[in-house]
C-alpha positions in Angstrom: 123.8 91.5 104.0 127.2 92.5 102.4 128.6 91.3 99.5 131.6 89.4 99.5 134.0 87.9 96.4 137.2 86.7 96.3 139.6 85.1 93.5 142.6 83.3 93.7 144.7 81.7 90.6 146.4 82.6 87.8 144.1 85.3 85.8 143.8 89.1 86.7 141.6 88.8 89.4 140.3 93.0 88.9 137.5 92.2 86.4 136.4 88.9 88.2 136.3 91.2 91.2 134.6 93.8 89.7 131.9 91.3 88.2 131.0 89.7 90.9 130.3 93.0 92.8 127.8 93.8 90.6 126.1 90.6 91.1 126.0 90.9 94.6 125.6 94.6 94.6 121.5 93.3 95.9 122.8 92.5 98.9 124.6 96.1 99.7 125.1 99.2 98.1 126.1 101.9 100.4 130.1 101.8 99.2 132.4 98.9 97.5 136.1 98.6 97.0 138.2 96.0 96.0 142.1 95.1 97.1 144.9 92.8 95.3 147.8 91.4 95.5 150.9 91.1 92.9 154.7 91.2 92.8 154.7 94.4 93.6 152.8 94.0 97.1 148.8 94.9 97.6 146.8 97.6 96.4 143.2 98.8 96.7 140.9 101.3 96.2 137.2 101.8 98.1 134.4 104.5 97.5 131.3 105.4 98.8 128.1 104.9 97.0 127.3 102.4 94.2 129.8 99.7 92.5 129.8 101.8 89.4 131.1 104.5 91.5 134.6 102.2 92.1 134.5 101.3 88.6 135.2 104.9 87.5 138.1 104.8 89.7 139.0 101.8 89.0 139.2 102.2 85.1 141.5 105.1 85.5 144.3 102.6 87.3 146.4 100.3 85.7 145.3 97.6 89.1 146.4 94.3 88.4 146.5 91.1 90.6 146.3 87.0 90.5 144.8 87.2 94.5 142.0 89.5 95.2 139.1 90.4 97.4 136.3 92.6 96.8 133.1 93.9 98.8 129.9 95.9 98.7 128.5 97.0 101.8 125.0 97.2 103.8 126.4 99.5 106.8 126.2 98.1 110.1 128.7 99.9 112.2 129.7 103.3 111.1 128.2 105.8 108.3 128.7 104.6 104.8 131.7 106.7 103.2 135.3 105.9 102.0 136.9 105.2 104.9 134.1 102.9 106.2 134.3 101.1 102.8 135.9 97.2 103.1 138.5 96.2 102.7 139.8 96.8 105.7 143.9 97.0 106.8 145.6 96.7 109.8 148.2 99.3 110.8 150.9 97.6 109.6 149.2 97.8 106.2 150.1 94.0 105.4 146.9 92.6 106.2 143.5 93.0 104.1 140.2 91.8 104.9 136.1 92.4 104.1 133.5 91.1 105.9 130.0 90.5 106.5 128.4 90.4 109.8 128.5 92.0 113.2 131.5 91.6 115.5 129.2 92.2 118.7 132.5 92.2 121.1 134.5 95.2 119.5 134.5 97.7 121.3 135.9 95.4 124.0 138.5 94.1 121.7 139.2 97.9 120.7 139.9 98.9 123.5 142.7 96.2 124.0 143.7 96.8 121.3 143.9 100.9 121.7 146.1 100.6 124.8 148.7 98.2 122.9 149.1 101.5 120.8 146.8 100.6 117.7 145.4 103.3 115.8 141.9 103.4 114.2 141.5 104.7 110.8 137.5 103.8 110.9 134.3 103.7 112.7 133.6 99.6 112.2 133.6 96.6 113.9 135.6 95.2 110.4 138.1 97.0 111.3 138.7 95.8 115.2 139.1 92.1 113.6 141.6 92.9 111.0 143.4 95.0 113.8 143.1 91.5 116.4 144.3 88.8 113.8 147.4 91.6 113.3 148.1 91.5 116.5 148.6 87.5 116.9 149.9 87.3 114.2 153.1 89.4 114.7 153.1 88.5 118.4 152.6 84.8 118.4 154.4 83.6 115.6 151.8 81.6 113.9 151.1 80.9 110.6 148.4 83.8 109.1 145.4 81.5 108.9 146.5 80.2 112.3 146.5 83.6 113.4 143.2 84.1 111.5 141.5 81.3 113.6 143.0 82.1 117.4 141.0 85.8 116.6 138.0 84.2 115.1 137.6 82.6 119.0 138.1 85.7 120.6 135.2 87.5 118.6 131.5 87.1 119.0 129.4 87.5 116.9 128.3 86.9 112.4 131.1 87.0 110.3 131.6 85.7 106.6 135.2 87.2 105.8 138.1 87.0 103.3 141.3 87.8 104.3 145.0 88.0 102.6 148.4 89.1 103.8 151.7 90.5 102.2 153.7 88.5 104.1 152.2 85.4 102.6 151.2 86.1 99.3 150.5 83.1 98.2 147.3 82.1 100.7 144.2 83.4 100.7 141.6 82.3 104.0 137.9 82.5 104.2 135.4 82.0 106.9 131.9 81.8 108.0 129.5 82.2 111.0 126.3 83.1 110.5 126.7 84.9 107.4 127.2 82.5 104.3 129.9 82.3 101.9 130.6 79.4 99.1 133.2 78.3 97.5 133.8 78.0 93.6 136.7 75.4 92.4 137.8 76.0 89.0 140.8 74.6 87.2 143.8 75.6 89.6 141.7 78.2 90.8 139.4 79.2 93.1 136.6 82.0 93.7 134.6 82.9 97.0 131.6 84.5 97.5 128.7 85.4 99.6 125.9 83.5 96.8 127.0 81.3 93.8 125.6 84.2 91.5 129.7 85.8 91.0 130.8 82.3 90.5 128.2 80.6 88.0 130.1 82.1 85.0 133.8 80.2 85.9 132.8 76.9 87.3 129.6 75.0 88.6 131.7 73.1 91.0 130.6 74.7 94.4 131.5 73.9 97.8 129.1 75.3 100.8 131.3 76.1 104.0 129.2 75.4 106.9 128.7 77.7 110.3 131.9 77.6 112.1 134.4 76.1 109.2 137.4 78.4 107.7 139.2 77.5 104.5 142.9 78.4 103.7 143.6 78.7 99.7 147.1 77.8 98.5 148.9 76.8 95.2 148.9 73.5 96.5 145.3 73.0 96.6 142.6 74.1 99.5 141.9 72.7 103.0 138.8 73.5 105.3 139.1 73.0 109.2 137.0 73.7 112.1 137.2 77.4 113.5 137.1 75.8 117.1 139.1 72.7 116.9 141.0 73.4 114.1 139.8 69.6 112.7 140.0 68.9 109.3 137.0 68.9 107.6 136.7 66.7 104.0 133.3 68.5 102.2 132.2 67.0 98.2 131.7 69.8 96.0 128.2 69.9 94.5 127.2 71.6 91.0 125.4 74.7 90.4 121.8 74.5 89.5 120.9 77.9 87.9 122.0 79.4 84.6 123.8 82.5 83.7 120.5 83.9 81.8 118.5 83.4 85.6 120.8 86.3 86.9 121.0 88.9 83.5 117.7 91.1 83.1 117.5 90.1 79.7 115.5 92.9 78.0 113.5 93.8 80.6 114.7 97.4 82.2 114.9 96.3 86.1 115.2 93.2 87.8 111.8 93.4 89.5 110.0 94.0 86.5 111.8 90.6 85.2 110.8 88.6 88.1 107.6 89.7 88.2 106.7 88.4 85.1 108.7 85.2 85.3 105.6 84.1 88.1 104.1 82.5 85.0 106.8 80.4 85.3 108.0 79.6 88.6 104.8 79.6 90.4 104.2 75.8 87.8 107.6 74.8 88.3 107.0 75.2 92.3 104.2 72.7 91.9 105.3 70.8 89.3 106.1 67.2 89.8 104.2 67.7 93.5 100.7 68.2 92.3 98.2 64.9 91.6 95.6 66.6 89.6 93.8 63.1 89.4 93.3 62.2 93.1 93.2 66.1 94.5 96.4 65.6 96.6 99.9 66.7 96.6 103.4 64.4 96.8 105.8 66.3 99.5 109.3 64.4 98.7 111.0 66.6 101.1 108.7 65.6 104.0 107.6 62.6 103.5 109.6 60.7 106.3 107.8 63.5 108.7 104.5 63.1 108.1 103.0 61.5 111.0 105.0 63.5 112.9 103.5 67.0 111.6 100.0 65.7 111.7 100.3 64.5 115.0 101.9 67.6 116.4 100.5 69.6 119.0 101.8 73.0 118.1 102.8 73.9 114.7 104.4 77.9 114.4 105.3 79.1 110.9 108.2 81.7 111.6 109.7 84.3 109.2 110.6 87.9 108.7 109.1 90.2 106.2 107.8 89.0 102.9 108.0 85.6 104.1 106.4 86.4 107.1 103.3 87.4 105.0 103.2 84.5 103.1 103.4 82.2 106.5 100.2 84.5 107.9 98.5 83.2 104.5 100.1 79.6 105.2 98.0 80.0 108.4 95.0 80.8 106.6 95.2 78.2 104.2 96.3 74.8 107.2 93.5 76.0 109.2 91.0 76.1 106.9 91.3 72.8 104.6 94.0 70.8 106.8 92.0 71.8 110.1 95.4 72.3 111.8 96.3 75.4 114.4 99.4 77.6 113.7 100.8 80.1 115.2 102.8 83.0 113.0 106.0 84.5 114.7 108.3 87.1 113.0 111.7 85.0 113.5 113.3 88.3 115.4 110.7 88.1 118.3 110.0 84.5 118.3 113.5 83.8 119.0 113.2 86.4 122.1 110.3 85.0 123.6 109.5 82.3 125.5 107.0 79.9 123.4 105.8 76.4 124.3 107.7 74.3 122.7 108.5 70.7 123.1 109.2 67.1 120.9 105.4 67.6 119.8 106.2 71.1 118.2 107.0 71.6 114.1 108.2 74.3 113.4 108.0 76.1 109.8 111.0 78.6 108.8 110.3 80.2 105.8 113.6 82.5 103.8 114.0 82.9 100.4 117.7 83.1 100.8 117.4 80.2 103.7 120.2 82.5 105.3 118.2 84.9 107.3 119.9 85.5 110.5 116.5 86.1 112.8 114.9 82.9 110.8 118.1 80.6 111.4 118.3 81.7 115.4 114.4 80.4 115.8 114.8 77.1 114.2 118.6 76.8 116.1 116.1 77.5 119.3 113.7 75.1 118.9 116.0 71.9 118.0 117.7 72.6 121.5 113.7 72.1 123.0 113.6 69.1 120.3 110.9 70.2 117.9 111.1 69.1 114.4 112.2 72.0 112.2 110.9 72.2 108.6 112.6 74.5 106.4 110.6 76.3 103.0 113.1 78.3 101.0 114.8 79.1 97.3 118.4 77.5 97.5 119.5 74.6 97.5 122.9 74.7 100.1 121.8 77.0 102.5 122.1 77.3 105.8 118.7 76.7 106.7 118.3 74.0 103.9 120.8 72.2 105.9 120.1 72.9 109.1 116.4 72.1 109.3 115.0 67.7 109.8 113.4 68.1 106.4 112.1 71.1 103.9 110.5 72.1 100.8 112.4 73.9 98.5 110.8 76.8 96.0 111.8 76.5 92.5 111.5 80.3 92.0 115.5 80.5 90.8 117.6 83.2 91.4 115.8 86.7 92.9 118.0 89.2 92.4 115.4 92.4 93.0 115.8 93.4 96.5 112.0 93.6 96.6 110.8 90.5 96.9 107.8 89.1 93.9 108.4 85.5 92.9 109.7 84.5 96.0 106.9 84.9 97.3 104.4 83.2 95.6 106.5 80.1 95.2 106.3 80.7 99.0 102.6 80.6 98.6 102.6 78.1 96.4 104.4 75.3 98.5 102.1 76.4 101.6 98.8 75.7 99.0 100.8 72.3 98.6 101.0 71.6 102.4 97.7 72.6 102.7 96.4 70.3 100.4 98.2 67.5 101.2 97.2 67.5 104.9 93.6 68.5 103.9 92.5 65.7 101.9 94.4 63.7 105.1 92.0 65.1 107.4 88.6 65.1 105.7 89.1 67.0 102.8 86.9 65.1 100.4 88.7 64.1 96.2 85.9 66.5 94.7 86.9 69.5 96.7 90.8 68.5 96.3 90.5 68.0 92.9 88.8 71.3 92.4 91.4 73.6 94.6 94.5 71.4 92.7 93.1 72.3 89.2 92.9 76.1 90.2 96.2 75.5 91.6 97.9 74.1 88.1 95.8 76.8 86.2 97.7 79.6 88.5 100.0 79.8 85.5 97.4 81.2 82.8 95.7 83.5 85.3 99.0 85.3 85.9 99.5 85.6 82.2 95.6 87.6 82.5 97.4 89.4 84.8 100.4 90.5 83.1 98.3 91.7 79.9 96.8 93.8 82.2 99.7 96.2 83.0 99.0 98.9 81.1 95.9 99.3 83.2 97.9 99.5 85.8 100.6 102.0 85.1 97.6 104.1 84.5 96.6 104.0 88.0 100.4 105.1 89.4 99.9 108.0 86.9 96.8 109.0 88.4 98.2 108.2 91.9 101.8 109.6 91.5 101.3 112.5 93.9 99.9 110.9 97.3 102.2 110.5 100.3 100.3 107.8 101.7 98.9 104.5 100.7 96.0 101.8 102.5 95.4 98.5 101.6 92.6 96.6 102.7 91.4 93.0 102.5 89.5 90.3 104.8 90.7 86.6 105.8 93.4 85.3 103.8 93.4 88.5 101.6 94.4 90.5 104.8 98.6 88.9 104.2 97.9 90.8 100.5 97.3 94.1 102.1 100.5 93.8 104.1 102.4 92.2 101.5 101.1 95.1 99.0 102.0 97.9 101.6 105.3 96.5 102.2 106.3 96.6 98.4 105.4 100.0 97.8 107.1 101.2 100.8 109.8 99.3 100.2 110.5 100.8 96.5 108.9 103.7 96.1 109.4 105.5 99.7 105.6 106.1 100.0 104.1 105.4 103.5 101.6 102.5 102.9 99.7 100.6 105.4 97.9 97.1 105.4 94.8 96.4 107.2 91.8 94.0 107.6 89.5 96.0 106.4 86.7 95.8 108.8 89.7 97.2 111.5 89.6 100.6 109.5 87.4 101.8 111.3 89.3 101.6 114.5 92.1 104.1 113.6 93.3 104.2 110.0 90.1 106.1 108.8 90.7 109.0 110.0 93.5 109.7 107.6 91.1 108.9 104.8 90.5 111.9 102.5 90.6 113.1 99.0 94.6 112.6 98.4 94.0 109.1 100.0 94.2 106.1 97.3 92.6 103.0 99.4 93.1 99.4 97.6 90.6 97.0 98.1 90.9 93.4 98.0 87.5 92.4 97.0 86.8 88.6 95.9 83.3 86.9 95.1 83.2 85.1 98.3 82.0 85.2 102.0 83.4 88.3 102.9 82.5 90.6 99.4 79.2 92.2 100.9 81.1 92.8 103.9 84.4 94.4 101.6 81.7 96.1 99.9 80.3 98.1 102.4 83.7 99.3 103.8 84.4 100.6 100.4 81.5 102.4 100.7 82.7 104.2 103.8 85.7 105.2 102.1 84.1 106.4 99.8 82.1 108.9 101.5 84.8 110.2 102.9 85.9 111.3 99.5 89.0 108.2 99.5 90.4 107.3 96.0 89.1 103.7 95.7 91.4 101.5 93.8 89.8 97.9 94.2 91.5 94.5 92.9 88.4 92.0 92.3 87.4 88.7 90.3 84.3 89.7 89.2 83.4 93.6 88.4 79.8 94.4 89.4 77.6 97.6 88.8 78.0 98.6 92.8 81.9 98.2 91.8 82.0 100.1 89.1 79.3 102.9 90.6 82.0 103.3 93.9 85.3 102.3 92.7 87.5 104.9 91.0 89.8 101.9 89.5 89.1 98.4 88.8 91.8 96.0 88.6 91.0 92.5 87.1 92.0 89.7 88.4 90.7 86.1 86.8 87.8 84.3 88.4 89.4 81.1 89.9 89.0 79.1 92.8 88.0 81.7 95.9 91.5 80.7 97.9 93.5 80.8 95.2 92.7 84.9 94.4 94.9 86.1 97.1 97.6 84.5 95.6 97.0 86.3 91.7 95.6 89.8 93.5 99.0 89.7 94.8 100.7 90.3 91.3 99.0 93.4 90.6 99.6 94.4 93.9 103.6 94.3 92.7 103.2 95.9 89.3 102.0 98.9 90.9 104.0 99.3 93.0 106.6 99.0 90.6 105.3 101.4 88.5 104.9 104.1 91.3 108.8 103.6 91.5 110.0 103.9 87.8 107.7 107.2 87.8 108.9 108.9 91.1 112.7 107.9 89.8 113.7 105.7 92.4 116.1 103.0 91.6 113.7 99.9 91.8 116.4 97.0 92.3 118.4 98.9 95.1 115.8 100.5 97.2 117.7 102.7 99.4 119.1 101.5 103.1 117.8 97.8 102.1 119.4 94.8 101.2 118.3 91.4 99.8 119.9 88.7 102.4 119.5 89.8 106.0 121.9 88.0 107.2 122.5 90.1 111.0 120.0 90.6 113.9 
């Protein structure tokens, strides 16, 4: 969830530090510091809050440095303030290191620790590590990234971490379990980071450490080696997809607001190349040695966490209905705590955007041990579950920086139509109907577009809703995922409590909060379920709810009962969930900029979850 960067070469490593903070300040922001090393010895300074908050101290220092590390933080152990900040020191003040991760074992190791005479300056786990690598170091006599490895097998537990000491100034050491870090090789020098997104603008030569591998930095060059056998490990470095302009804003004012609109991009380039308009099909590259093997299975389980987890619920939807195969959904933290039936005749389906989500890699690391094939869906190329998975789909959404997810998600949604397709016209889905749901597919694109002229419409609406405290969502079959994925963005940015529902289970429960401060969106499409939609709007409505309903077609018992009508373009009835979805987003966007919460950086969230 941290952020994590470090630099080693010849240049002042501050402002490289100090960039690359505020790329990565998505995936934390509760404090951020920075340490370095020079002739003079090692220097940092930390702060709670924001990175612009250690920029203002930052600019009023003269801090220099050719070896650096720098971190943002998502607090795990201990309250987010100065002292809880990274980097971290041992008491001998020699040693420096940030992290990302949970060290599960600490208070253990602590208390070892405590009766050798160590004394604790803070309230984290960080700090135990920095304290136990100290410790073998100036006892055993090692090397430093010697001593770095003998702690990493003592603890248990995630770490990415980046470490330095004064004693050897010239070495800087890196390593990963469970949370990811990558590795930037420039021209005789290197960067580190937890994402590629601090490193893009130095050098597109990348290197992705894998779980359980450690690299020590030198002037001679760098070497990787396994954390448990202390093997050497010889990796290619591979080039950087994504340009700098993917990770700016641009002129738009918040991240979100960029990505939102950029759907009209990604959700084509997620389908280009994959899509046979002609014969109604789809081509699956990244599958296509597994084929039999998923249409043969007996159990297929999609498995997630949040936003993801909505768009595998729709994924359900969609393989049931035109592939005629069962699935079963699982939020990745539970799945991996149960005890499902899995065996050789079991595909699984892991869906991250960041293909590093902790929960999400612990199911699929599950089910290879019972020998189901693991199929991973997710955004970037080189990660963990990208790797880890048999086979995979990736999303060609590019870089998400808004901790809210948008265009993740419907490339999400867009591969799963894919999937769907594909195995449908397998199993009995005839070319007319293909051909019909792939041309509403491809014309996604233009439909979004509708959509995005639309906004003024909708920042209407979050005027006229501004002052409710509570939000439902409704919508039946495949729309149901929208509700949730609709309440789940407005909670998740603008702090209001929102609920999703399928609508005809509003009547057991959620209707009784329904009164005149209540806005209820409706998810009402031209299709089986409308009449049905229809008449639980009415029932909201005489209970005096403010009806907000997101439709393909407005009709006069619409426009009679609703108290706002969003448009959404007639297409193919199971592609509208994926377009009511959009509106769904700019709303809740809106809500945000107008109650003054900071959109990008909703408060105690971060972008990659990389710990249980």
């Amino acid at each position: 969830m941290c952020g994590i960067v470090g630099y080693f070469g010849k240049q002042d490593a501050v402002p490289i530090l100090m960039k690359g903070l505020k790329r990565l300040e998505y995936r934390g922001y509760d404090s951020a510091g920075i340490a370095v090393l020079n002739g003079d010895g090692s220097h940092s300074f930390k702060k709670a809050g924001k990175v612009s908050e250690l920029d203002k101290v930052i600019d009023d220092t003269i801090l220099k440095g050719s070896i650096g590390i720098g971190h943002t933080r998502w607090a795990t152990h201990g309250e987010p303030n100065d002292i809880n900040a990274h980097p971290h020191w041992d008491h001998t003040g020699n040693i420096a290191i940030i992290h990302n991760g949970i060290i599960e074992n600490y208070s253990v190791l602590k208390k070892v620790l405590e009766e050798k005479g160590i004394q604790f300056k803070s309230d984290t786990d960080t700090e135990v590590l920095v304290q136990l690598i100290s410790d073998i170091y100036y006892s055993d006599g090692l090397e430093f990234d010697q001593a770095v490895q003998v702690a990493l097998n003592e603890v248990v537990g995630a770490y990415g971490i980046v470490t330095f000491c004064n004693d050897e100034p010239e070495k800087l050491v890196a390593a990963r379990l469970g949370s990811p870090l990558v590795l930037g090789i420039g021209d005789n020098e290197y960067f580190i980071a937890s994402d590629a997104s601090p490193i893009v603008d130095h050098t597109r030569n990348v290197v992705y450490l894998d779980e359980g591998e450690m690299v020590t930095i030198t002037n001679n060059g760098h070497g990787i080696r396994s954390i448990s056998d202390n093997s050497i490990i010889n990796k290619t470095a591979t080039e950087i997809e994504f340009s700098i302009e993917e990770i700016e804003k641009g002129d738009f004012p918040h991240y979100m607001l960029k990505e939102i609109h950029e759907q009209t991009k990604t959700i084509t380039d997620t389908m280009r190349g994959r899509l046979n308009l002609d014969e109604g099909t789809a081509f699956l590259g990244g599958v296509s040695e597994y084929i039999d093997r998923i249409q043969k299975a007996n159990r297929i389980y999609i498995t997630a966490c949040g936003t993801s987890w909505h768009a595998g619920l729709m994924g359900k939807y969609l393989l049931e209905e035109f592939a005629g195969i069962p699935v079963h959904v699982e939020y990745a933290s539970e799945f991996r705590y149960s005890t499902p039936i899995i065996d050789s005749h079991t595909v699984i389906i892991a869906i991250s955007q960041s293909g590093e989500t902790a929960d999400t890699l612990s199911a699929i690391r599950m089910a290879k041990e019972y020998g189901a094939l693991t199929v991973g869906i997710c955004n970037v190329v080189g990660s963990s579950i990208a790797r880890e998975t048999d086979c995979g789909i990736y999303t060609h959404a590019g870089p998400e920086i808004g901790v809210a997810s948008t265009k993740a998600f419907t490339a999400q949604l867009s591969v799963l139509y894919l999937l769907a397709l594909y195995f449908g016209r397998k199993n009995g889905m005839s070319k007319s109907a293909g051909q019909k749901l792939a041309k509403a597919m491809w014309d996604m694109n233009k439909q979004v577009e509708e959509v995005m002229a639309n906004t003024d419409e909708i920042e209407s609406i979050a005027w006229e809703t501004l002052k409710a405290d509570n939000f439902l969502y409704l919508g039946r079959g495949m729309n149901f995922p929208v509700a949730l994925e609709g309440a789940l963005k407005l909670k998740e940015i603008s702090y209001i409590h929102a609920e999703g529902y399928p609508a005809a289970e509003m009547k057991h429960g959620p209707i009784a909060l329904i009164d005149e401060n209540m806005p209820v969106v409706f998810l009402a499409p031209h299709d089986r379920t409308f009449d049905k939609v229809l008449s639980n709007i009415q029932e909201v409505k005489a209970r005096k709810g403010v009806i907000i309903t997101v439709t393909d077609k407005r009709t006069k018992d619409l426009e009679k009962i609703s108290d706002y009508i969003i448009d959404v373009p007639s297409t193919h009835p199971r592609t509208f969930p994926l377009l009511a979805s959009i509106p769904l987003q700019l709303l809740a966007y809106h809500l945000a900029v107008l109650r003054g919460c900071d959109v990008d950086r909703p408060r105690n969230l971060a972008k990659s979850v990389t710990v249980e």
